[in-house]
N, C-alpha and C positions, 0 to 999 in steps of 0.2 A: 362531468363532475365525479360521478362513481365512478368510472376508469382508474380516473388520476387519484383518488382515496386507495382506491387498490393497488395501486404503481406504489406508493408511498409506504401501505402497509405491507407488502410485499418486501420494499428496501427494510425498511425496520428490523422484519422476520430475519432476512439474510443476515444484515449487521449481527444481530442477538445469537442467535444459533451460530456464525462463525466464532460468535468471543465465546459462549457455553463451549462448543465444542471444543476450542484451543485450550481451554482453562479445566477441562474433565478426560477428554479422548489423547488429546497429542502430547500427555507425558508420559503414556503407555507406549505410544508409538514410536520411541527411537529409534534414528539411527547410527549406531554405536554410543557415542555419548553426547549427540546433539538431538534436538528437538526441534522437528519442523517448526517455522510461526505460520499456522493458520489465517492470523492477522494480515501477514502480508498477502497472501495469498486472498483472501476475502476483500480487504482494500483493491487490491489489484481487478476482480471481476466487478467490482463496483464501478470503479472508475471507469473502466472501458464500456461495461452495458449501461450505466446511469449518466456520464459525464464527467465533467469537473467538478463542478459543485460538491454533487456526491461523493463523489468521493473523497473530495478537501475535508468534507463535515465527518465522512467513514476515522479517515486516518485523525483527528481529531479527537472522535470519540475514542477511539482506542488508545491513544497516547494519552488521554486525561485517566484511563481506567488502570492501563499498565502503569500509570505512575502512583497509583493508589497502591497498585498490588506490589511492583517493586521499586521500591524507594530507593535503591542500592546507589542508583548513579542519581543525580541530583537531576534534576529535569531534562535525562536527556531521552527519555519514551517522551513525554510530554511535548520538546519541540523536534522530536526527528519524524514520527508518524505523520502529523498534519505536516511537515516543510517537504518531507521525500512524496507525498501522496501529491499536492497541489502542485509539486518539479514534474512528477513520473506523469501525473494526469494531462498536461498541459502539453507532453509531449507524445501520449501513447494515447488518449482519449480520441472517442470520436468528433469530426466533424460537423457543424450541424449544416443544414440543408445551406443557408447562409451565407455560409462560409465557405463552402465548396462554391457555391453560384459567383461569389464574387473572386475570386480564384481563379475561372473559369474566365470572366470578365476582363482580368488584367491579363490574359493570357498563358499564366501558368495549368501545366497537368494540375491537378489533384483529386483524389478519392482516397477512401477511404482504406486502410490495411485489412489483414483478415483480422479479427477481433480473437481467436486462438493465439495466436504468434504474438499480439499487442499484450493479452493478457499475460505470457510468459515471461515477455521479456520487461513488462513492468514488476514483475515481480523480482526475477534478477536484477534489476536496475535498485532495485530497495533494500534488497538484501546486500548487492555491492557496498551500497553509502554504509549501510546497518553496522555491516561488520569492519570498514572503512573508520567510521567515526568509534568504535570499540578500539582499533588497534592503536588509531593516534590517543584514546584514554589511555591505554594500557602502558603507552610509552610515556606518556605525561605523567601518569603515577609510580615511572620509574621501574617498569618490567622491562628490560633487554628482548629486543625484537630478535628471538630467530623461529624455526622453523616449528620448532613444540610449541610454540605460543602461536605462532600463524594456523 
């Protein structure tokens, strides 16, 4: 029972300090004129060391806060966090014991990836959609798609 209270408070700690850090440390840190998101980046180690779950609820919380802080686009923190977190999770998350055994049963290979490479490339898979669903606003509110705007 203490374990799993520590497992929990642990997730919390990570959650908090990735949003503190994103929102104080990563707008000093540019690069040229973009601004890593922490967010995804923190979502993404969630997902794959915690689950799905977790990480549904990470991208969740974070799309409820980014859309406190920036109102700009009308809910679109709000549903892209939780929808890209529980897509990315569902395919880059771990396996549980389970799942692999029955796997194993119908006669497919399966195990689990390196949790390094799942972490990265759930984070590009986020950032794709992220800046994906930016360009079709941008062309919806009437910007000409070329290459200064990409």
């Amino acid at each position: 029972m203490r374990q799993a209270l520590m497992r929990q408070v642990k997730l919390f700690l990570v959650i908090l300090l990735g949003y503190l850090a994103h929102v104080t440390i990563m707008p000093y840190l540019r690069l040229g004129d973009v601004t890593p998101s922490l967010l995804i980046a923190t979502t993404a180690i969630v997902a794959v060391g915690y689950g799905l779950l977790r990480g549904l609820w990470t991208g969740l919380f974070y799309g409820i806060v980014m859309e406190i802080m920036l109102p700009t686009v009308p809910m679109l923190n709000l549903l892209f966090y939780p929808i890209t977190a529980l897509l990315s999770s569902a395919i880059f998350s771990d396996r549980s014991a389970a799942q692999l055994q029955y796997a194993q049963s119908i006669g497919k290979r399966s195990r689990n990836r390196n949790p390094l490479l799942r972490t990265v490339l759930f984070a590009l898979f986020n950032v794709f959609c992220y800046e994906a669903v930016n360009l079709v606003y941008m062309y919806l509110s009437g910007a000409a798609l070329s290459s200064a705007l990409i």
